[in-house]
N, CA, C, O and CB atoms as a CASP TS submission, in Angstrom:
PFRMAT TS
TARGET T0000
AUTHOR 0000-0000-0000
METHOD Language model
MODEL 1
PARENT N/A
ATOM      1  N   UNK     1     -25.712  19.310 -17.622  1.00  0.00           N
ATOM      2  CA  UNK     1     -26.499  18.124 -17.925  1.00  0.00           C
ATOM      3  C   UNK     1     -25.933  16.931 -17.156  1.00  0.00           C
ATOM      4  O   UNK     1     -24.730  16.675 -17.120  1.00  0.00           O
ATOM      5  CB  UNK     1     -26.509  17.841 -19.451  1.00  0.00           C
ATOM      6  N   UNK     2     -26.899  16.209 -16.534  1.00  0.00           N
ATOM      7  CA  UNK     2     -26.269  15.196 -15.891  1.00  0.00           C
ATOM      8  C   UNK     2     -26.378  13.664 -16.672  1.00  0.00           C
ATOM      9  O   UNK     2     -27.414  13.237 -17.183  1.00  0.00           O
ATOM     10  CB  UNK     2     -26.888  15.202 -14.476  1.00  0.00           C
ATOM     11  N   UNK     3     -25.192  13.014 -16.645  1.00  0.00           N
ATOM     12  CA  UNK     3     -25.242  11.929 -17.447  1.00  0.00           C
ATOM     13  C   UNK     3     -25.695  10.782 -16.842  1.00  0.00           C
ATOM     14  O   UNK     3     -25.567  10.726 -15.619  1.00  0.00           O
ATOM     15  CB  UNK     3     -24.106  11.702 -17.976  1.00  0.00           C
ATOM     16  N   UNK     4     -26.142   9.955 -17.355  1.00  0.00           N
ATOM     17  CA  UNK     4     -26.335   8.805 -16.437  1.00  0.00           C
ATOM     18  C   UNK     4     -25.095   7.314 -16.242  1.00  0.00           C
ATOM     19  O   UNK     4     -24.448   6.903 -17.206  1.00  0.00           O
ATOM     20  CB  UNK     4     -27.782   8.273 -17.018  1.00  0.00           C
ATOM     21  N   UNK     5     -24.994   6.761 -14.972  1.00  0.00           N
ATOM     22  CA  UNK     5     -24.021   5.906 -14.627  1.00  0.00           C
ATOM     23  C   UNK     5     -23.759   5.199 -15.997  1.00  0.00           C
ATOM     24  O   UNK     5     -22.690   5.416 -16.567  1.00  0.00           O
ATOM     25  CB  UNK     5     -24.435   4.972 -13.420  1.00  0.00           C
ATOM     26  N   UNK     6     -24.479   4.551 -16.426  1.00  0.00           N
ATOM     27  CA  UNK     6     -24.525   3.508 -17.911  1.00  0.00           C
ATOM     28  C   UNK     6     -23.957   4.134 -18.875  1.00  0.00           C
ATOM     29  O   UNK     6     -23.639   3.557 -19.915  1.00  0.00           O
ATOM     30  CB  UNK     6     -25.986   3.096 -18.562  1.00  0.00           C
ATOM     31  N   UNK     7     -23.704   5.702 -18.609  1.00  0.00           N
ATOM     32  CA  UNK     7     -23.299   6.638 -20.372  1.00  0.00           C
ATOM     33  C   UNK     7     -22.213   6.940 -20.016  1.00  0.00           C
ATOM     34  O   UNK     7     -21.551   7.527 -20.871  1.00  0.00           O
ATOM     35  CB  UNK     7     -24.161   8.207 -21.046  1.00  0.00           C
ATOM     36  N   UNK     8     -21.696   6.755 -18.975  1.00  0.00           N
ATOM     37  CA  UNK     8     -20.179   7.579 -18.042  1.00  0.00           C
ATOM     38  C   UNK     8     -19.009   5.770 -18.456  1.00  0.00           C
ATOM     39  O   UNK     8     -19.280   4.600 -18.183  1.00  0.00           O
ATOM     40  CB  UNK     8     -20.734   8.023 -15.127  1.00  0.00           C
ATOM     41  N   UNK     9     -17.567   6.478 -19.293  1.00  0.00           N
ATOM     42  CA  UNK     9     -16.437   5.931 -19.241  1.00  0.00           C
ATOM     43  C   UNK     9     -17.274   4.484 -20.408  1.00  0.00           C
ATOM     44  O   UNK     9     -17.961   4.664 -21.413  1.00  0.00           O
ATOM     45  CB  UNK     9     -15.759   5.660 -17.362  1.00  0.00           C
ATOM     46  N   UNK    10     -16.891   3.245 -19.808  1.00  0.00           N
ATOM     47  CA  UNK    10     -16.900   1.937 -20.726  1.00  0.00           C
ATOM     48  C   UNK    10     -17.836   0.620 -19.338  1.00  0.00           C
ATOM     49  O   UNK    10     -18.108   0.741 -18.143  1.00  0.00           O
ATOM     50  CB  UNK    10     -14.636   1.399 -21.292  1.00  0.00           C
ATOM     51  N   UNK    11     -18.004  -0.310 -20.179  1.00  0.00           N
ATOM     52  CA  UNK    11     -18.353  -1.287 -19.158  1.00  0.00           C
ATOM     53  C   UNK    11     -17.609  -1.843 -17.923  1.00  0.00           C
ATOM     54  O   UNK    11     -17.965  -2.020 -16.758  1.00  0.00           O
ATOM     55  CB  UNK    11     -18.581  -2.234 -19.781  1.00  0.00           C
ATOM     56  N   UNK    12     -16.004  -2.136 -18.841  1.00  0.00           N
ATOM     57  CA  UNK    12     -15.254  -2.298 -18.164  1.00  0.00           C
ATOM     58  C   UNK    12     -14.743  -1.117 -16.755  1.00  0.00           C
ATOM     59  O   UNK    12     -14.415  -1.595 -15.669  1.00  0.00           O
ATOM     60  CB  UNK    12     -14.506  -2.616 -19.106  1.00  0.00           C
ATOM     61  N   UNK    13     -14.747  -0.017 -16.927  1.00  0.00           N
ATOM     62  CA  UNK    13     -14.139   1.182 -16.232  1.00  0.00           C
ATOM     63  C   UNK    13     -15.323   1.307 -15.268  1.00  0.00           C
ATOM     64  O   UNK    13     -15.026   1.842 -14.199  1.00  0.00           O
ATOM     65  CB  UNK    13     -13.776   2.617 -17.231  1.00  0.00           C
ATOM     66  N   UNK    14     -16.697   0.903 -15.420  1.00  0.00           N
ATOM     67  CA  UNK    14     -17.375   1.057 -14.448  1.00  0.00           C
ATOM     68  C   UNK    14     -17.673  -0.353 -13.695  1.00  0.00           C
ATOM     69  O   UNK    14     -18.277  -0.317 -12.623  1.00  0.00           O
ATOM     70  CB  UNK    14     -18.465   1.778 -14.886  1.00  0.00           C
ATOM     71  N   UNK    15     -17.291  -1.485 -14.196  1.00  0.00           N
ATOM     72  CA  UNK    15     -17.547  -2.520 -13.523  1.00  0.00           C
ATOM     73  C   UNK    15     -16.171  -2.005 -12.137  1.00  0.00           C
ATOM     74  O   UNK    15     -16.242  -2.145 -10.916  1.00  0.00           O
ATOM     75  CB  UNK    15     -17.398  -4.134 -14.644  1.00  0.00           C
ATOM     76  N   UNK    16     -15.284  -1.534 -12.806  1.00  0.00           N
ATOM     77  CA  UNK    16     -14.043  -1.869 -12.088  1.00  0.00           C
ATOM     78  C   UNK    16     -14.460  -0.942 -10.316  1.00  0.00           C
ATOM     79  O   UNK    16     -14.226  -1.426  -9.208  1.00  0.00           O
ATOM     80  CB  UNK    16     -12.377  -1.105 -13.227  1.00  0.00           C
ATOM     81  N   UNK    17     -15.080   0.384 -10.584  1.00  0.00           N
ATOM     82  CA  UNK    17     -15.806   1.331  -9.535  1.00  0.00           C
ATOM     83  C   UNK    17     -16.965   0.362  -8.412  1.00  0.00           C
ATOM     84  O   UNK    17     -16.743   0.167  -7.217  1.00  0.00           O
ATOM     85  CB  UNK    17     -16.802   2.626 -10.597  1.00  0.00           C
ATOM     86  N   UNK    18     -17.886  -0.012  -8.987  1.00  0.00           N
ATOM     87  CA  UNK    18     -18.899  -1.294  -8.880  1.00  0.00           C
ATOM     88  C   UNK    18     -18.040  -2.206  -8.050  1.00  0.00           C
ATOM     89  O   UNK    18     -18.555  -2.786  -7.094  1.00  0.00           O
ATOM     90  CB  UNK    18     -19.375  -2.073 -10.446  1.00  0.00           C
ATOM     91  N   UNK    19     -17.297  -2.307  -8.221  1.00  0.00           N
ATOM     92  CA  UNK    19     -16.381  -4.018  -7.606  1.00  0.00           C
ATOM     93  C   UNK    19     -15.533  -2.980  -6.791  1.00  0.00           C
ATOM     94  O   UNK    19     -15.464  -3.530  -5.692  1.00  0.00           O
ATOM     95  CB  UNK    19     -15.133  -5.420  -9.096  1.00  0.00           C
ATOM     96  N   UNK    20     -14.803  -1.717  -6.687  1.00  0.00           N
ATOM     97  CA  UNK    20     -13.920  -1.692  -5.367  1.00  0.00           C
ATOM     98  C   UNK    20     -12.946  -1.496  -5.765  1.00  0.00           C
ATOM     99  O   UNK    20     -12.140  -1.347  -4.847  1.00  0.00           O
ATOM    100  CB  UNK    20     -13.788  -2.738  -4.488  1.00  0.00           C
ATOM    101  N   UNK    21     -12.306  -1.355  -7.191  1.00  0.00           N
ATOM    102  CA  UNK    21     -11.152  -1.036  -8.032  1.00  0.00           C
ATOM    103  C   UNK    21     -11.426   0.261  -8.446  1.00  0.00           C
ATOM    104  O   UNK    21     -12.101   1.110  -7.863  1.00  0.00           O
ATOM    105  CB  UNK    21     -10.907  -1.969  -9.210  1.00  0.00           C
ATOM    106  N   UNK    22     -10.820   0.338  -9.540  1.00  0.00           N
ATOM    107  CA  UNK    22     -10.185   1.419  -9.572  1.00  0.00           C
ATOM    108  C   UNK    22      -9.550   1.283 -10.950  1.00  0.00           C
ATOM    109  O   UNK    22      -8.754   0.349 -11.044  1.00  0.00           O
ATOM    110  CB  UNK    22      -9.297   1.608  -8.394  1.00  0.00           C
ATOM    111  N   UNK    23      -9.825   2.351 -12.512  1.00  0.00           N
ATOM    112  CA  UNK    23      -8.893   1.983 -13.531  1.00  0.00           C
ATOM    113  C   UNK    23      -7.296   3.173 -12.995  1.00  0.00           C
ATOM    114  O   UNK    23      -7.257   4.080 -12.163  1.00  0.00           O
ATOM    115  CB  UNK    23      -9.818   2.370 -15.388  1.00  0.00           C
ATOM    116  N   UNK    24      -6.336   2.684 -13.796  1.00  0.00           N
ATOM    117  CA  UNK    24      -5.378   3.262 -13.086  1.00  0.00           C
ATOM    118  C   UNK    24      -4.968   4.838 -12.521  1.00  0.00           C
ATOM    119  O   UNK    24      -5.087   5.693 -13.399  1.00  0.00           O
ATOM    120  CB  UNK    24      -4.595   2.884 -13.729  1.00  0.00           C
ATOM    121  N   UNK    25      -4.630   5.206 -11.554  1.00  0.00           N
ATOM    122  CA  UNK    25      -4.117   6.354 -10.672  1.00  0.00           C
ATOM    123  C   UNK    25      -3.078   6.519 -11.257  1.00  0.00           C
ATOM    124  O   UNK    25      -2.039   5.867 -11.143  1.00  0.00           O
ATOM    125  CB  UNK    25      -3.911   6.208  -9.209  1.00  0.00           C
ATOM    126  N   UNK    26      -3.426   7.910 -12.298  1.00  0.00           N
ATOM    127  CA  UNK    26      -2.801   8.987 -12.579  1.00  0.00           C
ATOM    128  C   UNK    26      -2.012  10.329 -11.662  1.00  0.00           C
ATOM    129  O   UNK    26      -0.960  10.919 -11.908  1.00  0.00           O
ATOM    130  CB  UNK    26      -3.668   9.336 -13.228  1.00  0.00           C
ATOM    131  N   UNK    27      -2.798  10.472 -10.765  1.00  0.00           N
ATOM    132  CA  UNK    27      -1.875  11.663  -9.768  1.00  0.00           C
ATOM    133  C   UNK    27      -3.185  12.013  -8.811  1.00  0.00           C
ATOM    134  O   UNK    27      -4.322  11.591  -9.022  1.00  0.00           O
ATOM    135  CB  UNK    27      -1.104  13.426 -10.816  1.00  0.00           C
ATOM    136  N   UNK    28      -2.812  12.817  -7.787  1.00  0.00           N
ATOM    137  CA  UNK    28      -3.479  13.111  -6.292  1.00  0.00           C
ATOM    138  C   UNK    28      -3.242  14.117  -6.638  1.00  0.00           C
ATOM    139  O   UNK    28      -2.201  14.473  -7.190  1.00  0.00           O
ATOM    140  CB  UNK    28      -3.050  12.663  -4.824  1.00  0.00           C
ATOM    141  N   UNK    29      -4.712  15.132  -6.219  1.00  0.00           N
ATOM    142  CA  UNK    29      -4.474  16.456  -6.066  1.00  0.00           C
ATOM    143  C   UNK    29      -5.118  17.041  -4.570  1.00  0.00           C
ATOM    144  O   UNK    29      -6.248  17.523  -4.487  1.00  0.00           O
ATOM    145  CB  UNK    29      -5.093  17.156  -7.365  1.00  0.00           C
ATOM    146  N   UNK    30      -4.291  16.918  -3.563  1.00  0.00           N
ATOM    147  CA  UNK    30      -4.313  17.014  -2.176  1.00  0.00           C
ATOM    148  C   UNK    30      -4.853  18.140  -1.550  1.00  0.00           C
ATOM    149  O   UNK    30      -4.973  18.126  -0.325  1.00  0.00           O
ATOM    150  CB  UNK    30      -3.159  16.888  -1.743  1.00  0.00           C
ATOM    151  N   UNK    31      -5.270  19.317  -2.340  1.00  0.00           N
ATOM    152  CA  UNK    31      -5.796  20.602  -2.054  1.00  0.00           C
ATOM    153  C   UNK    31      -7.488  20.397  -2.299  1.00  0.00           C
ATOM    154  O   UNK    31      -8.457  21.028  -1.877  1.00  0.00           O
ATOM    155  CB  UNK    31      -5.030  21.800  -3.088  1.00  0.00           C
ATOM    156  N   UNK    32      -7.377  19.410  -3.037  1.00  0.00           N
ATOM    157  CA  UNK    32      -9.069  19.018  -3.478  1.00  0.00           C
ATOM    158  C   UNK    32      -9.607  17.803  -3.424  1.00  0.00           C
ATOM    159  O   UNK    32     -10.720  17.407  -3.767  1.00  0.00           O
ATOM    160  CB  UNK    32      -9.414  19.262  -4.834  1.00  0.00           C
ATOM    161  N   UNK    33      -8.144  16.924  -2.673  1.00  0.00           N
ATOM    162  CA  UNK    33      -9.351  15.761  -1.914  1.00  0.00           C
ATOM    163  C   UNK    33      -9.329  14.906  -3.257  1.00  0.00           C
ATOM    164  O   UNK    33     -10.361  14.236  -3.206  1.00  0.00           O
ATOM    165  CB  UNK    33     -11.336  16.499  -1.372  1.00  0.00           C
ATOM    166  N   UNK    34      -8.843  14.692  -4.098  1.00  0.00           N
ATOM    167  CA  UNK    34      -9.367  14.069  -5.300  1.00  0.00           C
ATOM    168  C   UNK    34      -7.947  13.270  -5.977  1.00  0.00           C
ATOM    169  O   UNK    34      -6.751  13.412  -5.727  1.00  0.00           O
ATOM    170  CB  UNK    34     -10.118  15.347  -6.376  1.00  0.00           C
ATOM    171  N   UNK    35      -8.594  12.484  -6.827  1.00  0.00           N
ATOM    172  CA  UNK    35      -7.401  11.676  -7.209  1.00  0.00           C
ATOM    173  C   UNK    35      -7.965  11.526  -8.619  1.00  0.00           C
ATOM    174  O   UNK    35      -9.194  11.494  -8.670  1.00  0.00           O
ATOM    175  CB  UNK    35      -7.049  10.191  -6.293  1.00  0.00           C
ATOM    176  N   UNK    36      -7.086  11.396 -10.153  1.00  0.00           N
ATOM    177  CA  UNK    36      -7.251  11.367 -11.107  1.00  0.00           C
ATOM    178  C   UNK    36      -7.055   9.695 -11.766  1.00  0.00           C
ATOM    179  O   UNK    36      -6.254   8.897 -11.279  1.00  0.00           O
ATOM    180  CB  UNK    36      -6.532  12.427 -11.456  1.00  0.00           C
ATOM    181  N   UNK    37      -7.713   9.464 -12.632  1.00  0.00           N
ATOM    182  CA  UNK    37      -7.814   7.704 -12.966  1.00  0.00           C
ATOM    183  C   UNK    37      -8.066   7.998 -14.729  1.00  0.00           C
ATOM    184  O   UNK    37      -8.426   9.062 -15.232  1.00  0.00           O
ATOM    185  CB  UNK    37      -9.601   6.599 -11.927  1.00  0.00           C
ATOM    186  N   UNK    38      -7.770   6.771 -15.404  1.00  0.00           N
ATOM    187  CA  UNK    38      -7.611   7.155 -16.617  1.00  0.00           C
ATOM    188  C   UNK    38      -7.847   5.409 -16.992  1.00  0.00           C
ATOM    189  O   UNK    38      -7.012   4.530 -16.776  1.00  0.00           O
ATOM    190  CB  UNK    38      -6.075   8.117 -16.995  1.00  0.00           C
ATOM    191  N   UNK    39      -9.262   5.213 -17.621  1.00  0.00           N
ATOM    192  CA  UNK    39      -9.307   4.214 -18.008  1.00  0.00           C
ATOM    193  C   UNK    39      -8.540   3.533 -19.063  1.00  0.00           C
ATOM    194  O   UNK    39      -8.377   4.150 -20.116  1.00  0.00           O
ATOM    195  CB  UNK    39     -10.208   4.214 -18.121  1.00  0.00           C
ATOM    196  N   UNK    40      -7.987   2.214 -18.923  1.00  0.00           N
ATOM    197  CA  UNK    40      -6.521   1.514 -20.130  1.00  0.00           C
ATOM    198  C   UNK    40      -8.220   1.580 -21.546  1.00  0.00           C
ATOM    199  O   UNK    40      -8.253   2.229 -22.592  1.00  0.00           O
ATOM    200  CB  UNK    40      -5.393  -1.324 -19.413  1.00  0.00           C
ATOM    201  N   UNK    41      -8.972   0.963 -21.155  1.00  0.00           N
ATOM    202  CA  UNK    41     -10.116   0.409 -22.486  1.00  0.00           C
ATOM    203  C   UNK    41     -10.577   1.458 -23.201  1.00  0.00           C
ATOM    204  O   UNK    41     -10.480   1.388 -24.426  1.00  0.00           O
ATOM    205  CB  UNK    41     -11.563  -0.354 -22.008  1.00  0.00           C
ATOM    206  N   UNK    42     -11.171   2.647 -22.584  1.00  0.00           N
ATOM    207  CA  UNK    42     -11.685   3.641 -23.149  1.00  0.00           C
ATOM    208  C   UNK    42     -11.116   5.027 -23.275  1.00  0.00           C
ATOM    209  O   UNK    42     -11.486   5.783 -24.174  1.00  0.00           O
ATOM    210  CB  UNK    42     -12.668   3.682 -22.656  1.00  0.00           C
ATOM    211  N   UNK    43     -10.015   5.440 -22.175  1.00  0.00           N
ATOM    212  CA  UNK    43      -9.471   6.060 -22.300  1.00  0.00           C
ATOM    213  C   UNK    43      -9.972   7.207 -21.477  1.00  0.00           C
ATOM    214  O   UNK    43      -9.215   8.139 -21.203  1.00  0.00           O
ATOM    215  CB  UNK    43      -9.273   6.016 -23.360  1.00  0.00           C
ATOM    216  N   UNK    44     -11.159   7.178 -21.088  1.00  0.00           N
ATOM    217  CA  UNK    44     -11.998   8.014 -19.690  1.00  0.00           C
ATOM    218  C   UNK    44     -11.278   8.426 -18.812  1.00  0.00           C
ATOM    219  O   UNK    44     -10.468   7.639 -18.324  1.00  0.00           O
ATOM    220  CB  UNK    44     -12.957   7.251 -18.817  1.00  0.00           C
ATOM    221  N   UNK    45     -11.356   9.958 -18.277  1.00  0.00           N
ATOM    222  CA  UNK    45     -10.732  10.667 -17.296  1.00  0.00           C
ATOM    223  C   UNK    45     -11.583  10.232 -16.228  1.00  0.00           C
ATOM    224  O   UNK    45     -12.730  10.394 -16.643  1.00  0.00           O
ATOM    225  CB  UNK    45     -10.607  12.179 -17.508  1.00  0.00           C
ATOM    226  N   UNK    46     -11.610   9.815 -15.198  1.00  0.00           N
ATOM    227  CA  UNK    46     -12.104   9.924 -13.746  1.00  0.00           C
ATOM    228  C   UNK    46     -11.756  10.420 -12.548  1.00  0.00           C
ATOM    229  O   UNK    46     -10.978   9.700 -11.922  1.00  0.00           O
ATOM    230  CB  UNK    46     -12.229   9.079 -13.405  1.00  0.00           C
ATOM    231  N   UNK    47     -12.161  11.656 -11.908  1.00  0.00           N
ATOM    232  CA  UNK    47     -12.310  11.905 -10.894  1.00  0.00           C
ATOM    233  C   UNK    47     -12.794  11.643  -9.673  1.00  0.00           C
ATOM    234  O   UNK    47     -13.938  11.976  -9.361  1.00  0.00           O
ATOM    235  CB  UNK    47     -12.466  12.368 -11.073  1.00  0.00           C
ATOM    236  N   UNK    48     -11.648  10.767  -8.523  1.00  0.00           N
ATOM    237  CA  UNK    48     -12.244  10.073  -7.640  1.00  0.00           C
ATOM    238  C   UNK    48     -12.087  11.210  -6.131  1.00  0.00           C
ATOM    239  O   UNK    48     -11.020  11.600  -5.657  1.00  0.00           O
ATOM    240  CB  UNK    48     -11.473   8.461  -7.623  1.00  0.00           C
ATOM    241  N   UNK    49     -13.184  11.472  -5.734  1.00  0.00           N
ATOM    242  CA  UNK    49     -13.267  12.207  -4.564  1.00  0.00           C
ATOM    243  C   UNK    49     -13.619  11.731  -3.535  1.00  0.00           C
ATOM    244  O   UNK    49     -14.200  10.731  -3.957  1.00  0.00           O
ATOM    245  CB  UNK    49     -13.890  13.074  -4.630  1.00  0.00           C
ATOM    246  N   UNK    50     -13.712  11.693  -2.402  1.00  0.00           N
ATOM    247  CA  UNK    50     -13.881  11.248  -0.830  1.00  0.00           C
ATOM    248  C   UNK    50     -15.028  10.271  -0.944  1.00  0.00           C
ATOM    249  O   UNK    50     -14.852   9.168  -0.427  1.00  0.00           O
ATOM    250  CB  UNK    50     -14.281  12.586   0.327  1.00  0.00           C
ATOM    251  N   UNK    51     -16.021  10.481  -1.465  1.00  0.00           N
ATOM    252  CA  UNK    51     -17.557   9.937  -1.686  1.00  0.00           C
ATOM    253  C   UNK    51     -18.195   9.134  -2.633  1.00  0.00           C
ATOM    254  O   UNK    51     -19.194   8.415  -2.624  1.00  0.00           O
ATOM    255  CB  UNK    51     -18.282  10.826  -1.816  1.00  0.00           C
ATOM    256  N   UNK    52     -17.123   9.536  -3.668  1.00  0.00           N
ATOM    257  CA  UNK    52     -17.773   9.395  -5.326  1.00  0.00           C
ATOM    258  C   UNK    52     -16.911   9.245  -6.504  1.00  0.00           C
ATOM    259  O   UNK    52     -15.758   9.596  -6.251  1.00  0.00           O
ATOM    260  CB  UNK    52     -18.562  10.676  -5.758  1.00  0.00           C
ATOM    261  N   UNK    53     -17.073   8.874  -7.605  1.00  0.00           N
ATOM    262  CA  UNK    53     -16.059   9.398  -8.809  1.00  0.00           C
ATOM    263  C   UNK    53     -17.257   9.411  -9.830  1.00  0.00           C
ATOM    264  O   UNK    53     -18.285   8.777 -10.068  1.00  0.00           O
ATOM    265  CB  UNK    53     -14.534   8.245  -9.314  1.00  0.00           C
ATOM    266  N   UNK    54     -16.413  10.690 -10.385  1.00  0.00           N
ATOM    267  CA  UNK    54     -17.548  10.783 -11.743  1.00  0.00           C
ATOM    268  C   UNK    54     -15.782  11.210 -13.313  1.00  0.00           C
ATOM    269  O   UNK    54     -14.593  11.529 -13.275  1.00  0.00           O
ATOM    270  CB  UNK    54     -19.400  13.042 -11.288  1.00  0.00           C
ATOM    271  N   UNK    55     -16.692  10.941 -14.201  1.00  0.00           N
ATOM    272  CA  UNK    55     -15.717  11.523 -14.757  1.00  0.00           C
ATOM    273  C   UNK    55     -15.245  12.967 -15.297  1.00  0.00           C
ATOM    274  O   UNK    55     -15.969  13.961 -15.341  1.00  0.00           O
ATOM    275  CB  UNK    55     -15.704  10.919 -15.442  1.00  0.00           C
ATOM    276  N   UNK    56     -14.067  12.905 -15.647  1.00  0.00           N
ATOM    277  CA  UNK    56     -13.932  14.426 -16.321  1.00  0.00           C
ATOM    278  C   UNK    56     -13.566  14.628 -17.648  1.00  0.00           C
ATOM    279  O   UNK    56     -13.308  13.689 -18.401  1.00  0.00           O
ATOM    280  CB  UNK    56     -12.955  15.219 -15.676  1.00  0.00           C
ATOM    281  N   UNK    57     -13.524  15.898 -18.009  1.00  0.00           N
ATOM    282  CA  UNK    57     -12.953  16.040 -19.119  1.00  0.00           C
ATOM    283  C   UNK    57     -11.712  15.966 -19.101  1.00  0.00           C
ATOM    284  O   UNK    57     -11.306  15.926 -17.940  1.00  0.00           O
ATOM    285  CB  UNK    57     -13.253  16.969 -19.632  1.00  0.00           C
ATOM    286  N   UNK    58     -10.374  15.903 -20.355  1.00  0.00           N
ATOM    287  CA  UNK    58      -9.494  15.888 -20.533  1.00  0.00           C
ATOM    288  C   UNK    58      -8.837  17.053 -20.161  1.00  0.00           C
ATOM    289  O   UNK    58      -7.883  16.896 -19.399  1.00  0.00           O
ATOM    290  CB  UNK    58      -9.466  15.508 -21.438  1.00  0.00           C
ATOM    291  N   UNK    59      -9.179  18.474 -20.599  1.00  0.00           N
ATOM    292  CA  UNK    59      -8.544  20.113 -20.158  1.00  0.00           C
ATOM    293  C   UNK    59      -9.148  19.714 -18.955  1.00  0.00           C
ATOM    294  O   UNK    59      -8.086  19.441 -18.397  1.00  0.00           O
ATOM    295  CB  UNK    59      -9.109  21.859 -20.988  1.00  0.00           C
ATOM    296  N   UNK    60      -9.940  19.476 -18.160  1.00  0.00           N
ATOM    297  CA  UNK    60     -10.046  19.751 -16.631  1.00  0.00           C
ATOM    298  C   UNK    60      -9.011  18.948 -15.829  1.00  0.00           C
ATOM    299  O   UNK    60      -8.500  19.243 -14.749  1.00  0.00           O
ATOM    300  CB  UNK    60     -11.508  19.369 -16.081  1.00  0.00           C
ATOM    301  N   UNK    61      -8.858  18.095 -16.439  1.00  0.00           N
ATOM    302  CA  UNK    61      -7.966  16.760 -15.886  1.00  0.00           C
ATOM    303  C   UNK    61      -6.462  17.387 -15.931  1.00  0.00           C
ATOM    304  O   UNK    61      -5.663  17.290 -15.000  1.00  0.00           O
ATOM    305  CB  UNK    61      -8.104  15.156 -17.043  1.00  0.00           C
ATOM    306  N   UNK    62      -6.206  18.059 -17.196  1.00  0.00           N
ATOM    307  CA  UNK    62      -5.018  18.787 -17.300  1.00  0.00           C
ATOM    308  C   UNK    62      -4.422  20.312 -16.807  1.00  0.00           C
ATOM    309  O   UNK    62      -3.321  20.848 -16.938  1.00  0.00           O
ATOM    310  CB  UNK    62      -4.968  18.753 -18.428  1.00  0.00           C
ATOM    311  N   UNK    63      -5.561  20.690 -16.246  1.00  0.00           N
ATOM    312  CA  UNK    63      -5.876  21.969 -15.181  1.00  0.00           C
ATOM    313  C   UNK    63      -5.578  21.756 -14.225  1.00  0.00           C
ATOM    314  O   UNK    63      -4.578  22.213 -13.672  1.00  0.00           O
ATOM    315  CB  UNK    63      -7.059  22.450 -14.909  1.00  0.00           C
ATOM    316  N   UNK    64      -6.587  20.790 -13.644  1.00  0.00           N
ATOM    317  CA  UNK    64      -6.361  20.083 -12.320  1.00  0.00           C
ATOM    318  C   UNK    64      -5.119  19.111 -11.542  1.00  0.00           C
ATOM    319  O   UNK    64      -4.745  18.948 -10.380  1.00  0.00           O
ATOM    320  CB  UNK    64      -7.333  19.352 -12.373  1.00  0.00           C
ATOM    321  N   UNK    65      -4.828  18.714 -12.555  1.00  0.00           N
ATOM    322  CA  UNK    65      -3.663  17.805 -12.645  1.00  0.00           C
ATOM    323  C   UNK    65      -2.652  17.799 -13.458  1.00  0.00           C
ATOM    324  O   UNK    65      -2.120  16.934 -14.153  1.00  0.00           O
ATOM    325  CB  UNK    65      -3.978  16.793 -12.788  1.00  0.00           C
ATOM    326  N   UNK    66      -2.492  18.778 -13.282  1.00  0.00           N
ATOM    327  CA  UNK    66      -0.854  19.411 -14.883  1.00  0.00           C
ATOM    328  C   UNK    66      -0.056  18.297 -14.479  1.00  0.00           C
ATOM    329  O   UNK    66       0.269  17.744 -15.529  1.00  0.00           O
ATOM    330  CB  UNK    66       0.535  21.502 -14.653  1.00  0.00           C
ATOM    331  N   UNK    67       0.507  17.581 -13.363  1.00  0.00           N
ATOM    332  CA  UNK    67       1.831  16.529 -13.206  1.00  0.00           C
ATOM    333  C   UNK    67       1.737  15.382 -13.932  1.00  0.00           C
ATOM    334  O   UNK    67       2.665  14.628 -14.225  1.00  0.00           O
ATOM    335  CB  UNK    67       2.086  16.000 -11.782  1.00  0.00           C
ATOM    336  N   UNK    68       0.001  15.220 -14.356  1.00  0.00           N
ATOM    337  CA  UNK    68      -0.024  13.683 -14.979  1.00  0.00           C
ATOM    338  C   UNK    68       0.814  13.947 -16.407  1.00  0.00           C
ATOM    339  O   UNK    68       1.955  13.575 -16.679  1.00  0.00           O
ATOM    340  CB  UNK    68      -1.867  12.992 -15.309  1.00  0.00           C
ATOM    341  N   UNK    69       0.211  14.438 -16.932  1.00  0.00           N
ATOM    342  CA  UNK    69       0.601  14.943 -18.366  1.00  0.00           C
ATOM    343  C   UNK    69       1.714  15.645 -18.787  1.00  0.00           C
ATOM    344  O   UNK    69       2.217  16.713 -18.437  1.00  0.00           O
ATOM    345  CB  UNK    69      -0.243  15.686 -18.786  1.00  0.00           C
ATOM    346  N   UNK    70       2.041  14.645 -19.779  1.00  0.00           N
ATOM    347  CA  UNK    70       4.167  14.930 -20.345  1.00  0.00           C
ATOM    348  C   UNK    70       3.706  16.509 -21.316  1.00  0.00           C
ATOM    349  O   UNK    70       2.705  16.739 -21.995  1.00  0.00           O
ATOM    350  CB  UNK    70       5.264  12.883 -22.174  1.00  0.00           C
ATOM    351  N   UNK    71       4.678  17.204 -21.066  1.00  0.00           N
ATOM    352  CA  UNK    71       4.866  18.416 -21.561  1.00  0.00           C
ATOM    353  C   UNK    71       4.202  18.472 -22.906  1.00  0.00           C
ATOM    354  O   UNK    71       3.307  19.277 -23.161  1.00  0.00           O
ATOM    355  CB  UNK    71       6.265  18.734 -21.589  1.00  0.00           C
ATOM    356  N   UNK    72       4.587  17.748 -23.605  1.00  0.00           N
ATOM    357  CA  UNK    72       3.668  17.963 -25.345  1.00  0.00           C
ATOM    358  C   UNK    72       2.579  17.332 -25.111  1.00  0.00           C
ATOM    359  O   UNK    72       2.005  16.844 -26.084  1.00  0.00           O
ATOM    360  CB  UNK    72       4.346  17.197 -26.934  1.00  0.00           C
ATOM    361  N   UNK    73       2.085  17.192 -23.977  1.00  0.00           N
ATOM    362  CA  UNK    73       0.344  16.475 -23.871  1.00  0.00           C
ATOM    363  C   UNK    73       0.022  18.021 -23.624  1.00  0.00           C
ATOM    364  O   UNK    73      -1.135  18.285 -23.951  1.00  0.00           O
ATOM    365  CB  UNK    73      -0.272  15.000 -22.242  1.00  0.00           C
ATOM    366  N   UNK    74       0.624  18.931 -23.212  1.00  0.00           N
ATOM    367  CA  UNK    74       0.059  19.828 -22.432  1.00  0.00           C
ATOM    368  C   UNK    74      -0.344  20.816 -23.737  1.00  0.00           C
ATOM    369  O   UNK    74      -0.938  21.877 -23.547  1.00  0.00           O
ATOM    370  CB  UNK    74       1.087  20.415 -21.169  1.00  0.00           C
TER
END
């Protein structure tokens, strides 16, 4: 199902995409081009790739990116 821009993360977390920012960089995953972001307001996983960012889930985020996350997150 595809969500729409307005239903994805918080106002804030998408104004920040919109404007050229960025909520904060969690870790690079260099095999896939992608970089992980983790909104401070809402708490939204985002996946930023070459083109685009959409967000993710939390287990994908922690699949994809086991380094962000302290051992008892895991």
């Amino acid at each position: 199902m595809v969500t729409k821009w307005q239903d994805k993360g918080c106002e804030s977390c998408r104004n920040l995409w919109e404007s050229g920012q960025r909520p904060q960089e969690l870790a690079i995953n260099y095999d896939l081009h992608s970089r992980l972001h983790k909104c401070k307001e809402c708490g939204t996983y985002w996946e930023q790739h070459e083109r685009y960012a959409d967000i993710i889930d939390e287990s994908e985020a922690k699949k994809l990116y086991p380094d962000a996350f302290f051992e008892t997150d895991k």
